[in-house]
C-alpha positions in Angstrom: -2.0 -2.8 -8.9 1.0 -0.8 -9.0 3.2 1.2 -6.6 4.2 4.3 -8.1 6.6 7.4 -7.5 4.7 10.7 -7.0 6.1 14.3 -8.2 6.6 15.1 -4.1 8.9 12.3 -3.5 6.3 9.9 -2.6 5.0 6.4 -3.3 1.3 5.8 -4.4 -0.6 3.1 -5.1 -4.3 3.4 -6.5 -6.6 4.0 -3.6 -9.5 2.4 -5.4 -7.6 -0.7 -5.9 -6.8 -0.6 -2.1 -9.9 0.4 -0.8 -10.8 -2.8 -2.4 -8.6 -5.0 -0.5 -9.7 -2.8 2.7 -13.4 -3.6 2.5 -13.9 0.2 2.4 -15.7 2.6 -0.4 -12.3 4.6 -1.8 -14.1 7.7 -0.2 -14.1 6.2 3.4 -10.7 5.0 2.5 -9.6 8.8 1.7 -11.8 9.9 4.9 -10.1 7.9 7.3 -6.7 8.9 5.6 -7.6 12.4 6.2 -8.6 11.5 10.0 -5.3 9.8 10.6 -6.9 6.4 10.6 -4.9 4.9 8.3 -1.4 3.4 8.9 0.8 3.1 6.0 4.6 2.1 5.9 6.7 1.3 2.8 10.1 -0.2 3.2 12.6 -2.6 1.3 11.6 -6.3 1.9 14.6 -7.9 1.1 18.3 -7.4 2.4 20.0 -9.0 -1.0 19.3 -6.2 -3.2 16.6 -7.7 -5.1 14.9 -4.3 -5.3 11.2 -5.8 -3.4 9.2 -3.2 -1.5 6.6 -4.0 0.9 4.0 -2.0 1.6 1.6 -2.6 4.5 -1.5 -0.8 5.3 -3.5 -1.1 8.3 -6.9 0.3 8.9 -8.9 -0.7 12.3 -8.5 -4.6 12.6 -8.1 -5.1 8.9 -4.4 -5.1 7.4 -3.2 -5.6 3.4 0.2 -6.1 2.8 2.1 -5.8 -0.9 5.1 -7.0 -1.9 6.3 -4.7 -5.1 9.4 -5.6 -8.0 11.6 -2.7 -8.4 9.5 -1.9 -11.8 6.4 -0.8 -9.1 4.3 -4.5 -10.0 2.6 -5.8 -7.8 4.0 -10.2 -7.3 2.1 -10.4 -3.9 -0.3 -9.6 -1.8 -1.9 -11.0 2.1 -4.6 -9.9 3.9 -5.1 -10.2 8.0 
């Protein structure tokens, strides 16, 4: 998986690969986005300048958090 930089400014990572780790088909993943049911934050994980970003997505009860290096890989992952 990989956390990429979008032509808007954003940050994407592959929804298939996500819906994955959600349980969920990648078009109820895109569904629920649509509905406002998903809750995605992205912010730098470590204060030391490291260059890690976490990501966490929640959806229902079900979480995935990633932990990214500053070339967009992916060097962790938890699920709650």
């Amino acid at each position: 998986m990989r956390l990429t930089f979008g032509h808007l400014g954003d940050w994407i990572v592959d929804p298939r690969e996500l819906a994955a780790r959600l349980g969920v088909s990648t078009t109820e993943l895109k569904r629920l986005q649509r509905r406002g049911e998903v809750d995605a934050r992205i912010k730098d994980a470590t204060e030391d300048g490291d260059g890690l970003t976490r990501v966490t997505v929640r959806l229902h009860s079900q979480s995935w958090r990633g932990l990214f290096d500053r070339h967009g890989e992916l060097v962790g992952e938890e699920q709650a």
